[in-house]
BAPARO-49687 format. One record per residue (C-alpha): residue in three letters; x, y, z. Coordinates in nm, 3 decimals. Example, Ala and Ser with C-alpha at 12.3 -4.5 7.8 and 13.67 -1.06 7.14 Angstrom:
! residues 2
resn | u | v | w
Ala | 1.230 | -0.450 | 0.780;
Ser | 1.367 | -0.106 | 0.714;
END
This chain:
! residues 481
resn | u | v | w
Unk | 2.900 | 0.650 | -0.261;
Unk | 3.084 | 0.993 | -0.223;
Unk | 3.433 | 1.082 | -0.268;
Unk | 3.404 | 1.316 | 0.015;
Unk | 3.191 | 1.412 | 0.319;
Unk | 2.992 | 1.737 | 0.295;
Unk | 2.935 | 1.906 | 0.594;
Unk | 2.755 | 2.262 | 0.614;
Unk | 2.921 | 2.470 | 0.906;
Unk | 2.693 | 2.739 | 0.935;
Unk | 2.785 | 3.105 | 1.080;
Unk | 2.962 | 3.053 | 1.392;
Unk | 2.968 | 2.696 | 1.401;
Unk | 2.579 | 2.698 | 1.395;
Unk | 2.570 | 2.389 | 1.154;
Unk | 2.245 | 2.569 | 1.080;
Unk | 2.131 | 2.731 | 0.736;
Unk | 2.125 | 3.097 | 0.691;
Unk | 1.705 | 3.076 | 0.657;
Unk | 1.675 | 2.935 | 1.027;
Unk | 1.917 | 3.174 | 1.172;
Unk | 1.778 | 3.571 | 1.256;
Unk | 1.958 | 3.899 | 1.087;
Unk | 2.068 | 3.982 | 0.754;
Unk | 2.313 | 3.724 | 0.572;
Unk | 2.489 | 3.801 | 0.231;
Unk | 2.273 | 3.779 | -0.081;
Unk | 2.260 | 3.460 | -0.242;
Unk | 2.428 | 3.284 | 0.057;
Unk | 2.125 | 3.029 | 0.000;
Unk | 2.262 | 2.914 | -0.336;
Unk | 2.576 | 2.827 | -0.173;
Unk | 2.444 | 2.613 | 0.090;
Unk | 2.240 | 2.409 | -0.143;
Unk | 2.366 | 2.078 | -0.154;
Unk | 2.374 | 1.894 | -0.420;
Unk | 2.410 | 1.516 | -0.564;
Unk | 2.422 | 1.376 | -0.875;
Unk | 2.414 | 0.972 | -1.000;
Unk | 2.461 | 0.825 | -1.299;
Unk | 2.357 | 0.489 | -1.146;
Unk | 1.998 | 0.548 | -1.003;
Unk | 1.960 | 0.242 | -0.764;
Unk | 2.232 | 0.410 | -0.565;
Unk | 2.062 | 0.713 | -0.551;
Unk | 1.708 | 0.623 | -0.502;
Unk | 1.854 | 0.427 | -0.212;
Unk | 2.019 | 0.761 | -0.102;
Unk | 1.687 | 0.940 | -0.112;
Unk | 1.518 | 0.649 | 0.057;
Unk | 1.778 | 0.673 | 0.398;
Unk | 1.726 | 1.065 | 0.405;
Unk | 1.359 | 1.060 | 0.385;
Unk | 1.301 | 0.837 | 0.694;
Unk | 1.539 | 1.040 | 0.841;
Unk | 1.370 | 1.354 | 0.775;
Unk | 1.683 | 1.553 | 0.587;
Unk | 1.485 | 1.623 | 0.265;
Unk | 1.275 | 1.855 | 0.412;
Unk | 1.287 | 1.968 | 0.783;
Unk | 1.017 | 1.860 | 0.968;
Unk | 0.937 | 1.740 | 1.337;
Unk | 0.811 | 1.405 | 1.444;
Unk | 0.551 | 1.344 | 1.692;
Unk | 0.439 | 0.987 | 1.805;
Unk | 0.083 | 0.984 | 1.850;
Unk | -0.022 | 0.673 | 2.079;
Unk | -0.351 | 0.508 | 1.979;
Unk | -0.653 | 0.459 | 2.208;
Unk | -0.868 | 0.171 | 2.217;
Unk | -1.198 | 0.350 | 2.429;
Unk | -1.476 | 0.178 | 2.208;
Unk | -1.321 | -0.188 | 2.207;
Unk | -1.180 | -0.163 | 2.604;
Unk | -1.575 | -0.043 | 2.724;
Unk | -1.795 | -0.300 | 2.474;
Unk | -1.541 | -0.559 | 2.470;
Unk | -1.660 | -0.696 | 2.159;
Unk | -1.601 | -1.069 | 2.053;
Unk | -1.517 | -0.956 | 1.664;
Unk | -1.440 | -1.241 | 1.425;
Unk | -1.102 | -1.190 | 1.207;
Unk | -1.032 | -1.405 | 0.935;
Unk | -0.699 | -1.548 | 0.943;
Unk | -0.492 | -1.899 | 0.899;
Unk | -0.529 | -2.149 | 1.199;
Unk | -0.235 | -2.157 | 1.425;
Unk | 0.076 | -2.323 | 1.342;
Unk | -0.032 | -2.351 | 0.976;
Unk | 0.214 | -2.287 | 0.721;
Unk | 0.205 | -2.270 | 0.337;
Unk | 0.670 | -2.409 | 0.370;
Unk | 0.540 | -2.755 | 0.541;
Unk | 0.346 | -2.833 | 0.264;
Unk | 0.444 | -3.034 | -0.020;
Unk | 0.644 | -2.965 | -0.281;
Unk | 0.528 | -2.849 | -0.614;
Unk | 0.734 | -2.756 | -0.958;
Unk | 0.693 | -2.446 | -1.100;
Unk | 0.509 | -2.398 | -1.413;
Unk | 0.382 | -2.150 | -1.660;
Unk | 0.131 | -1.850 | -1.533;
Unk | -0.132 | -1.751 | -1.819;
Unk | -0.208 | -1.433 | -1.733;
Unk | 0.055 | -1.180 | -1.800;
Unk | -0.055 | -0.962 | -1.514;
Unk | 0.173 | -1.167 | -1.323;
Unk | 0.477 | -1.136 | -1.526;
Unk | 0.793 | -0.953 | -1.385;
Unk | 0.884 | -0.600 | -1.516;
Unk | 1.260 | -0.562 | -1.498;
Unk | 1.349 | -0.244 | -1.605;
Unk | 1.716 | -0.207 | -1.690;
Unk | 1.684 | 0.161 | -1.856;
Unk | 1.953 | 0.403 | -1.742;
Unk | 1.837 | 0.721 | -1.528;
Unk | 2.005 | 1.043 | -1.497;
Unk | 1.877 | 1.199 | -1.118;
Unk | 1.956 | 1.470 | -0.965;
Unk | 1.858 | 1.524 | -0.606;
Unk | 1.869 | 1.902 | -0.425;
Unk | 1.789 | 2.017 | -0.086;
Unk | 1.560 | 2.292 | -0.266;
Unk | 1.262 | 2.092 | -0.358;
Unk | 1.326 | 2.086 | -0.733;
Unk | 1.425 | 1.748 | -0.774;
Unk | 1.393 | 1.552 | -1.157;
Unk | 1.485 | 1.259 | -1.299;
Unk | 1.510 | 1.176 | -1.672;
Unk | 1.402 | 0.791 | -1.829;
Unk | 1.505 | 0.717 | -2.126;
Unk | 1.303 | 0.542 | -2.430;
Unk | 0.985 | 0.289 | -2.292;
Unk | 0.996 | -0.042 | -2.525;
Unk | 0.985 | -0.391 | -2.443;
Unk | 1.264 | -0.631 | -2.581;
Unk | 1.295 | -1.002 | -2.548;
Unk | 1.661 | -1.185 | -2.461;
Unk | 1.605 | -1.413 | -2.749;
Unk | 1.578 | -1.165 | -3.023;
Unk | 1.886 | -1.048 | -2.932;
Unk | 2.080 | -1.393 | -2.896;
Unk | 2.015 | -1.761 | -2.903;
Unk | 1.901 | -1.853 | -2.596;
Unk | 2.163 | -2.231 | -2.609;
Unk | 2.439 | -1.927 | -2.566;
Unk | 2.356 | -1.920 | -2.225;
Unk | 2.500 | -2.135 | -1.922;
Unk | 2.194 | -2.299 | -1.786;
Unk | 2.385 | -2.509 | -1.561;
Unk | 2.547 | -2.200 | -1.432;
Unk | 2.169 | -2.045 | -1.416;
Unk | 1.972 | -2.396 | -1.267;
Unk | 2.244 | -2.451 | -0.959;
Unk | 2.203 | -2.051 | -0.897;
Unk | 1.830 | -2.081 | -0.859;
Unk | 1.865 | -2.332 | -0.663;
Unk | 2.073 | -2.144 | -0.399;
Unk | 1.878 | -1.843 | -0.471;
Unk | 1.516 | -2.090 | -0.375;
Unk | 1.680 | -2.186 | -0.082;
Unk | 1.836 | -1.872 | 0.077;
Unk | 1.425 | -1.704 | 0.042;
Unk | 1.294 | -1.991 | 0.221;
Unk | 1.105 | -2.139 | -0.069;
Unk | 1.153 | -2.558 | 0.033;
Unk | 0.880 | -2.664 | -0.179;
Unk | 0.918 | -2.472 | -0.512;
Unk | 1.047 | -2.749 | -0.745;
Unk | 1.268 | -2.565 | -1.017;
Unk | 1.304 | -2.784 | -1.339;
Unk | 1.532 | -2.633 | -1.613;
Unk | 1.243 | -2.722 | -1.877;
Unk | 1.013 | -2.469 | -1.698;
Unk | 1.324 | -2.223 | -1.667;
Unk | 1.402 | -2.200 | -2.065;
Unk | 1.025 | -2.185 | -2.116;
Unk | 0.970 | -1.869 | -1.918;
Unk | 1.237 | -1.716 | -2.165;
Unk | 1.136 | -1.872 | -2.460;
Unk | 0.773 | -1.773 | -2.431;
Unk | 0.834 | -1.405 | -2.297;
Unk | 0.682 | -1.461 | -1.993;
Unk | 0.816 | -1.125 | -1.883;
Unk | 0.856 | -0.775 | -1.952;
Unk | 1.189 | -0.637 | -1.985;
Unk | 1.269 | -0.260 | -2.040;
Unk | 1.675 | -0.213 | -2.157;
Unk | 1.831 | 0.003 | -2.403;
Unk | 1.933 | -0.209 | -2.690;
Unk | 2.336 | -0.178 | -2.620;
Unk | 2.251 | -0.360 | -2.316;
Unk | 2.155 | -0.659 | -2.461;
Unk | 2.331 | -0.683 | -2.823;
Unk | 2.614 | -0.938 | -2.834;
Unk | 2.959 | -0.795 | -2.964;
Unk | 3.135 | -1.063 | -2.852;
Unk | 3.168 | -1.369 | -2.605;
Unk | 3.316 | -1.121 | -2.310;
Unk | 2.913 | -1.033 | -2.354;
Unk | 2.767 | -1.335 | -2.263;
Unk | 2.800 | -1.242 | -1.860;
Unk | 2.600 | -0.954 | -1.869;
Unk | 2.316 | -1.112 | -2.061;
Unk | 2.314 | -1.429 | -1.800;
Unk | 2.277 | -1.189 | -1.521;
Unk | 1.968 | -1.058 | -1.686;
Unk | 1.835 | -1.413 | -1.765;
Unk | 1.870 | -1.461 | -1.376;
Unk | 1.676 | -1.120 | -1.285;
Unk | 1.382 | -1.221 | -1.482;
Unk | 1.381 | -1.599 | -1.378;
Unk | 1.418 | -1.509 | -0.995;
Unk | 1.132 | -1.246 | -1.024;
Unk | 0.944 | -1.488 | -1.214;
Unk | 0.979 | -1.773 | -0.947;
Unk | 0.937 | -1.519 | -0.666;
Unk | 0.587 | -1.394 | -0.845;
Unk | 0.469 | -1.762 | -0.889;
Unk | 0.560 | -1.900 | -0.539;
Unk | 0.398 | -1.639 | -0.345;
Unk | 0.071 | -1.655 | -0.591;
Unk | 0.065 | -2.009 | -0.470;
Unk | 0.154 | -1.943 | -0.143;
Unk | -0.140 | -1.659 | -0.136;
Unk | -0.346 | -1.914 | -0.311;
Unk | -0.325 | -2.203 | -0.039;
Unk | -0.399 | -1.960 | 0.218;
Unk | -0.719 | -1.806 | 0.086;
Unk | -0.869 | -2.183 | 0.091;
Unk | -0.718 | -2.265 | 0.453;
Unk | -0.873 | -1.905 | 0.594;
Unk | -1.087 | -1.962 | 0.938;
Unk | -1.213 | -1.690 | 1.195;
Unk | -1.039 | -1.631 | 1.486;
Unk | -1.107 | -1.395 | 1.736;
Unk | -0.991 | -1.036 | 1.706;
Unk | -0.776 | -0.898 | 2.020;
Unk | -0.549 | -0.611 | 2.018;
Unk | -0.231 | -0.808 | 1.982;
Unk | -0.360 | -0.840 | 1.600;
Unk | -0.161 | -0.695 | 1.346;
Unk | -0.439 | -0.463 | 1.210;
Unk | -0.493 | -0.319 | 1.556;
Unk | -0.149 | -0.188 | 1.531;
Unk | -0.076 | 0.004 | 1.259;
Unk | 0.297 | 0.081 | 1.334;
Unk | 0.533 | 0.058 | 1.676;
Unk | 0.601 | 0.380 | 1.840;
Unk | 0.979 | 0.404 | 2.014;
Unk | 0.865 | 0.317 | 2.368;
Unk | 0.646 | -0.008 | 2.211;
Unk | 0.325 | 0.109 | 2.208;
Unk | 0.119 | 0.098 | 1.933;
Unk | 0.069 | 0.417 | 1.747;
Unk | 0.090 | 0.672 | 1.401;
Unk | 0.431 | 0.871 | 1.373;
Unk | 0.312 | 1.218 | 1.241;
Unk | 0.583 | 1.455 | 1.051;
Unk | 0.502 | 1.811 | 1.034;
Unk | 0.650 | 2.047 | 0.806;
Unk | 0.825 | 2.314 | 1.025;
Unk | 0.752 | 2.598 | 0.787;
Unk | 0.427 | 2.588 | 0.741;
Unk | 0.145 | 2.770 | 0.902;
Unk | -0.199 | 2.632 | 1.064;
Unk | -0.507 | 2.670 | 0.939;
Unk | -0.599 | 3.023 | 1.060;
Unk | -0.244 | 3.134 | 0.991;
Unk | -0.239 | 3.216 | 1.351;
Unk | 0.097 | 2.996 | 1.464;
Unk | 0.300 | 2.741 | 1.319;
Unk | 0.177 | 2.405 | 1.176;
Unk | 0.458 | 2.255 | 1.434;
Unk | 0.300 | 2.486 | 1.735;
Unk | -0.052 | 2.366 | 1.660;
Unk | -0.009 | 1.993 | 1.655;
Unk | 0.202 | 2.004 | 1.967;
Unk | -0.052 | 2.190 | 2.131;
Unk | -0.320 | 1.951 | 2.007;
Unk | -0.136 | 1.663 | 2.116;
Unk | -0.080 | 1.834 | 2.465;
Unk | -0.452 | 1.861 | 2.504;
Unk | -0.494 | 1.538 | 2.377;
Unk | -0.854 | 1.501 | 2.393;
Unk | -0.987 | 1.675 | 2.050;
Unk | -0.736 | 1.442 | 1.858;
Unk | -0.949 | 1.122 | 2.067;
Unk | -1.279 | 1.277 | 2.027;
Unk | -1.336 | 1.461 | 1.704;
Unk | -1.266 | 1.601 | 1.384;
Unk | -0.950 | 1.817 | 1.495;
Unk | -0.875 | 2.133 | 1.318;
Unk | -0.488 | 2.063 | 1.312;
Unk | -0.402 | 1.739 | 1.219;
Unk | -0.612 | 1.591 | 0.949;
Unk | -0.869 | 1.266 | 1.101;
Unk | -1.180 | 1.123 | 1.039;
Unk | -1.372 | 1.080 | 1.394;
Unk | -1.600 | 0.792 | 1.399;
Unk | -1.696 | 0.657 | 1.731;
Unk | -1.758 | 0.340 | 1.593;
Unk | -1.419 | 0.284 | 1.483;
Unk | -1.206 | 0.038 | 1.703;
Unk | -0.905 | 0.254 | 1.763;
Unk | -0.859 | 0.627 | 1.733;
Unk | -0.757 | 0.854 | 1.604;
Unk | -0.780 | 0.774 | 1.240;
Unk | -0.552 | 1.036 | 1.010;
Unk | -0.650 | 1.133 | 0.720;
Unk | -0.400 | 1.305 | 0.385;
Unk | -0.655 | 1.598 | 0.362;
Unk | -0.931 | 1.834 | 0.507;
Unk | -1.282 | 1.795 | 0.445;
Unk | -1.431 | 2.162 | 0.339;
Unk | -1.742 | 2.092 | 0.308;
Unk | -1.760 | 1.806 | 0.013;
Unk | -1.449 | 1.889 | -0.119;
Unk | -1.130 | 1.702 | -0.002;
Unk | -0.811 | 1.919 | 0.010;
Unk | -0.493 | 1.729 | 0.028;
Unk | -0.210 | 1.813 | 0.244;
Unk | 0.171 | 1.805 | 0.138;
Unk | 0.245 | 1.892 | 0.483;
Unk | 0.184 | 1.653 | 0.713;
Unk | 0.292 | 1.313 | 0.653;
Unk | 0.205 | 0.980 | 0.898;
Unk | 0.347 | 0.642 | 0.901;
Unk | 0.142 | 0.406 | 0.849;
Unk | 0.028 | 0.629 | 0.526;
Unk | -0.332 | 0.828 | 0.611;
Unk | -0.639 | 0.778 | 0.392;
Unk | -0.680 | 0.927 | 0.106;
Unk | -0.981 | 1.077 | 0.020;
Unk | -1.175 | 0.759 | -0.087;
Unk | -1.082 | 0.636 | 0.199;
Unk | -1.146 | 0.934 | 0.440;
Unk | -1.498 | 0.905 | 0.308;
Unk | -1.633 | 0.572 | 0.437;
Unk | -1.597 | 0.609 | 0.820;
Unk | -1.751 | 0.999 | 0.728;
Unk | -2.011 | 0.855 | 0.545;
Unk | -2.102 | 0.616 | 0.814;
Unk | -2.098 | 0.841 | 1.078;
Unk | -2.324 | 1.100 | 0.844;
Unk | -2.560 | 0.786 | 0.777;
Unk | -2.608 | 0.628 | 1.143;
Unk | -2.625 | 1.010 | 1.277;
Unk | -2.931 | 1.116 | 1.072;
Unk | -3.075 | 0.779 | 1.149;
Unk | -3.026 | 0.661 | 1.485;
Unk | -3.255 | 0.379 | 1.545;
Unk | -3.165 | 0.234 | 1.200;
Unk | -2.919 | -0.031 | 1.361;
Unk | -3.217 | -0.129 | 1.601;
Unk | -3.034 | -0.390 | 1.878;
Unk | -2.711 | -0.419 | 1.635;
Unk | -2.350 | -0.282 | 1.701;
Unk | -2.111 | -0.144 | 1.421;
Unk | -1.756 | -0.203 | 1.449;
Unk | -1.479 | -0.046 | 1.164;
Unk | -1.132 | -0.127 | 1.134;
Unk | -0.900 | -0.011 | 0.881;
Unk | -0.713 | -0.344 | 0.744;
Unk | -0.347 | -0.322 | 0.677;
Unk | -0.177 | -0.353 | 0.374;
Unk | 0.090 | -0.671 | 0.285;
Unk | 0.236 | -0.812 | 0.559;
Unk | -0.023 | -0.696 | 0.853;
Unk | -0.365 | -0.680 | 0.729;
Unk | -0.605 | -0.978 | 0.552;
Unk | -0.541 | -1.040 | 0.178;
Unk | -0.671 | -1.291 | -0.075;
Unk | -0.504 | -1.413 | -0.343;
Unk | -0.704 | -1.532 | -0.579;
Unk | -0.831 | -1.132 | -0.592;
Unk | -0.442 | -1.060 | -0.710;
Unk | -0.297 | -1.018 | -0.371;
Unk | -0.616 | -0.742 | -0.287;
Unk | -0.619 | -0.597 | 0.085;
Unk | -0.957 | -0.411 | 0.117;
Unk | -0.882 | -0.099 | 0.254;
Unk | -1.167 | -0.172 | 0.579;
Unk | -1.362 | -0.457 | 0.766;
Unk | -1.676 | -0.354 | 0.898;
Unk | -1.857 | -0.592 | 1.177;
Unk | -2.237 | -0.592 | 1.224;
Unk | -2.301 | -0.758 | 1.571;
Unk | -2.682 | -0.895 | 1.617;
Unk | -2.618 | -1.086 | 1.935;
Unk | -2.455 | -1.426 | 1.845;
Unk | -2.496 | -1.333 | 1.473;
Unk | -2.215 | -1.114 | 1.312;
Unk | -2.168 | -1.006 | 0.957;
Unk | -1.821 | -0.920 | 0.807;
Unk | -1.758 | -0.711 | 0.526;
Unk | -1.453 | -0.602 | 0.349;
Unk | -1.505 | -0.299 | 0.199;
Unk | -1.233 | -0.128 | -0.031;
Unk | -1.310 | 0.233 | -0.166;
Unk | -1.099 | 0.279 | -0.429;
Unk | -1.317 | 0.270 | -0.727;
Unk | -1.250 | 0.050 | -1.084;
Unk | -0.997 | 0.300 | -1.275;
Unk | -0.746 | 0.049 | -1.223;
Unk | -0.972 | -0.276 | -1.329;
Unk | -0.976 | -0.376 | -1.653;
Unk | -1.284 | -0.205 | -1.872;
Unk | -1.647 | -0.343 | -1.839;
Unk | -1.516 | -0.668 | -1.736;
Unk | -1.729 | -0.780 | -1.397;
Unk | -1.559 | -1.126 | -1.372;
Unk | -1.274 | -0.935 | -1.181;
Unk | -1.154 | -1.130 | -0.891;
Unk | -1.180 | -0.824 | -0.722;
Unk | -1.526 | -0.764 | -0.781;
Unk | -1.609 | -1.128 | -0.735;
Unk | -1.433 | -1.110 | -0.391;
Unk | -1.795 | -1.159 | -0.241;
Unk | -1.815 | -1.469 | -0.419;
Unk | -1.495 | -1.595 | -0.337;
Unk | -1.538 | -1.563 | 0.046;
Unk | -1.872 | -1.720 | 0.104;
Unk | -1.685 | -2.028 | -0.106;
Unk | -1.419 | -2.074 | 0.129;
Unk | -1.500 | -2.372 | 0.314;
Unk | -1.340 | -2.239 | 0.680;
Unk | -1.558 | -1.941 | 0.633;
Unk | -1.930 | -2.149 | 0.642;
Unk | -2.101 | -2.124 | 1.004;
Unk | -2.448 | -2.071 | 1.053;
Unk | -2.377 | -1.783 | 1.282;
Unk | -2.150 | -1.595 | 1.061;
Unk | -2.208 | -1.438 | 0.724;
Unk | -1.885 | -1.280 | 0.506;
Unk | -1.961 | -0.982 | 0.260;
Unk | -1.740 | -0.763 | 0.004;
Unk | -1.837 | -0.453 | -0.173;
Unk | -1.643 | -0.250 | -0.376;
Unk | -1.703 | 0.149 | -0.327;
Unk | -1.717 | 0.369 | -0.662;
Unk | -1.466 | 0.689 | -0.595;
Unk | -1.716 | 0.874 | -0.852;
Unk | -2.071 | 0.882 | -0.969;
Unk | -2.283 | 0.688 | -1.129;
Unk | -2.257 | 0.805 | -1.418;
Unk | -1.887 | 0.939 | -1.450;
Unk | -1.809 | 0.518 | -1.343;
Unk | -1.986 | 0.407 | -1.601;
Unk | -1.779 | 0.565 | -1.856;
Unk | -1.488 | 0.522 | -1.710;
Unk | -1.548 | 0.178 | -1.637;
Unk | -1.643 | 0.122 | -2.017;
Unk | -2.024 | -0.010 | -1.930;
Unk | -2.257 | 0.202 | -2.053;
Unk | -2.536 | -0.046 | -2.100;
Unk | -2.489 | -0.152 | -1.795;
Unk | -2.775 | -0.038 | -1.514;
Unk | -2.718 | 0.085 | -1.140;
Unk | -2.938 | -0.201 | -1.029;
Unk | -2.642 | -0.445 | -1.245;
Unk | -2.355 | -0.307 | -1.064;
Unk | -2.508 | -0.311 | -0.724;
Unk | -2.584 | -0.698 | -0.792;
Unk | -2.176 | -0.701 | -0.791;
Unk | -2.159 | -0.559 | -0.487;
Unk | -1.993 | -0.210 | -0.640;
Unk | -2.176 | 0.065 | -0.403;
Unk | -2.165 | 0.456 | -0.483;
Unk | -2.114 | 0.682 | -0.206;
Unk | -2.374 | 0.963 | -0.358;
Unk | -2.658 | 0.737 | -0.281;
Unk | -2.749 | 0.844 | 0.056;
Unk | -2.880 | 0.454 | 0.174;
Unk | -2.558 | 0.333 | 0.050;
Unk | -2.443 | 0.161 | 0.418;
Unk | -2.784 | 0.015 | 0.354;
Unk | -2.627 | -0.249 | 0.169;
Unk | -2.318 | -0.291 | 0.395;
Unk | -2.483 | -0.300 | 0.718;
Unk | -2.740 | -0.598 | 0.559;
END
């Protein structure tokens, strides 16, 4: 990527900035070991900024691994119910189908081709520059018989085969179609895409290809995620499950990765950020047994591993986030902070309200790791919550986010009809088990029903679709069952 290496030396071979070093150093010696870099192309740059991120060259800041405990589900040994695909089931062995048109457009690739002009800086004023936002279609631009669609077909069909997909039939019908219709959306400056002559034509087949291999990638994996949903069946939950470990620590043990900004001060000012956390994780305890005042967590004894980060501090009921601390797997945000809080709040000033019944929480994992269903647009609830009455267990996937992102006053949302969707999934009837879904409102009653465009709509109506606000005091009520 660079003509040449860069390499600060630092006074006396230090290979350490002026700002970490003690004494007095020549005015505006900071300017000159700012390093910049500049790309015209911004895929090679974003990757650039991707690669010194993980490795923590942005910004200084010091790792610690943080191993999880398992206390509540080693002592209660709980026989928890997970919902996953039998063993040995796989959506490749089954057959073959061609691929066809998807109706909603929700589904359709974005490829955005616009040129970006980044800069990045190791002072933390880094911008980057888009250029005009307006969606163009290949065939308005040039007949679409110009292209090589035997050239196109026999590339697919290496392309299908090198991702695995065996039983995606690719016909070239359904290929033109996905062009002709504008089953895509495609950002590109107009140059880009404007003939001048036959020397042309290359550049605008390579685009073709983008959108047709996003396409196909989009529809095989809603089918995939489709089949799956209706083949889902409990299994029992043990710690080797990928949502009881969030991310792999060096030495293999299951764990969070927290990176802590080395200039900043704790909370009372008193030390360093850095200073605090490693004396926290020292100790060891307060990070496995409460609220601690360094690192940001939620503490809820009910939850199966701990400890469980949060992005913020809860000041009383306001949420402040921190751009300080950062943790792989990503920490909840403050919707998500206020669930297991909530919970803990709600069984605390009630304790007999469970009666005989145990509560178990566990955060589900995003793509790859945690439970998804398709049919809800790929949707990973951001929790599962397990009532135990004996024999009897209710599960409930419970995702905090709120409706801003859902489209207006429309309550046939897959997401919203998640509830639905599970108790018709045959793997998922038994007389023993019953499988919930609620959606928690990040706002009130009221400020939800404007922003959700439903104004004639009633509390009662949106708790009948299982959409829960966390100002109601009773609100577990409904999750607990």
């Amino acid at each position: 990527m660079f003509g040449r290496g860069v390499r600060l030396k630092g006074r006396d071979f230090s290979l350490k900035r002026s700002e970490r070093l003690s004494g007095v150093h020549p005015k505006g010696i900071g300017f000159l070991e700012t390093l910049s870099i500049f790309s015209i192309n911004g895929d090679y740059l974003a990757a650039f900024k991707k690669m010194l991120a993980n490795e923590g060259a942005l910004e200084e800041w010091e790792e610690f691994p943080i191993p999880l405990q398992y206390s509540l589900f080693d002592t209660e040994k709980p026989k928890l119910d997970t919902i996953r695909l039998p063993a040995g089931l796989h959506f490749g062995d089954q057959p073959a189908f061609p691929a066809a048109a998807l109706d909603d457009p929700k589904f359709y690739p974005v490829i955005d081709l616009r040129p970006r002009l980044q800069m990045v800086s190791s002072k933390p004023s880094d911008a980057e520059v888009i250029l005009e936002k307006q969606a163009r279609q290949i065939k308005d631009f040039a007949p679409l018989d110009l292209l090589d669609w035997d050239a196109i077909y026999a590339e697919l069909l290496i392309w299908k085969q090198a991702r695995g997909f065996h039983n995606l039939l690719i016909g070239r019908v359904a290929l033109r179609g996905i062009l002709e219709e504008g089953r895509y959306t495609l950002q590109a400056p107009k140059e880009l895409l404007t003939l001048g002559n036959f020397a042309d034509l290359p550049r605008l087949q390579d685009i073709a290809l983008t959108i047709l291999k996003q396409y196909a990638e989009r529809f095989y994996q809603r089918k995939r995620a489709e089949w799956e949903g209706k083949n889902l069946t409990y299994m029992l939950l043990d710690k080797s499950d990928e949502n009881m470990r969030p991310a792999i620590l060096a030495d293999g043990q299951p764990g969070y990765v927290v990176k802590v900004d080395r200039k900043a001060k704790s909370l009372d000012g008193q030390e360093s950020l850095v200073e605090a956390v490693r004396n926290l994780v020292a100790v060891g305890d307060e990070l496995y047994r409460a609220d601690a005042k360094a690192l940001p967590n939620v503490y809820f004894d009910r939850n199966l591993y701990q400890p469980l980060f949060a992005a913020g501090f809860w000041k009383g009921p306001e949420f402040k986030r921190t751009s300080q601390i950062k943790t792989v797997p990503v920490a909840l945000n403050e919707g998500e902070a206020r669930l297991p809080l909530k919970l803990r709040e709600f069984i605390q000033g009630d304790p007999g309200t469970l009666g005989q019944r145990r509560l178990y929480l566990l955060r589900n994992q995003s793509r790859g790791k945690g439970i998804g269903f398709f049919e809800a647009g790929g949707f990973y609830p951001d929790f599962i919550l397990w009532v135990v009455d004996g024999e009897q267990q209710r599960v409930v996937f419970i995702d905090p986010k709120g409706l801003a992102m859902l489209k207006p006053n429309d309550f046939s949302n897959p997401k919203i009809q998640l509830y639905r969707t599970l108790q018709a999934i045959p793997g998922l009837q038994h007389p023993d088990r019953e499988v919930d879904a609620f959606i928690i409102a990040d706002k009130s009653f009221e400020e939800t029903q404007r922003q959700f465009g439903a104004l004639n709509h009633t509390r009662e109506e949106f708790t009948q679709h299982h959409i829960l606000f966390p100002q109601d005091r009773d609100f577990p009520k409904h999750l607990i069952g």
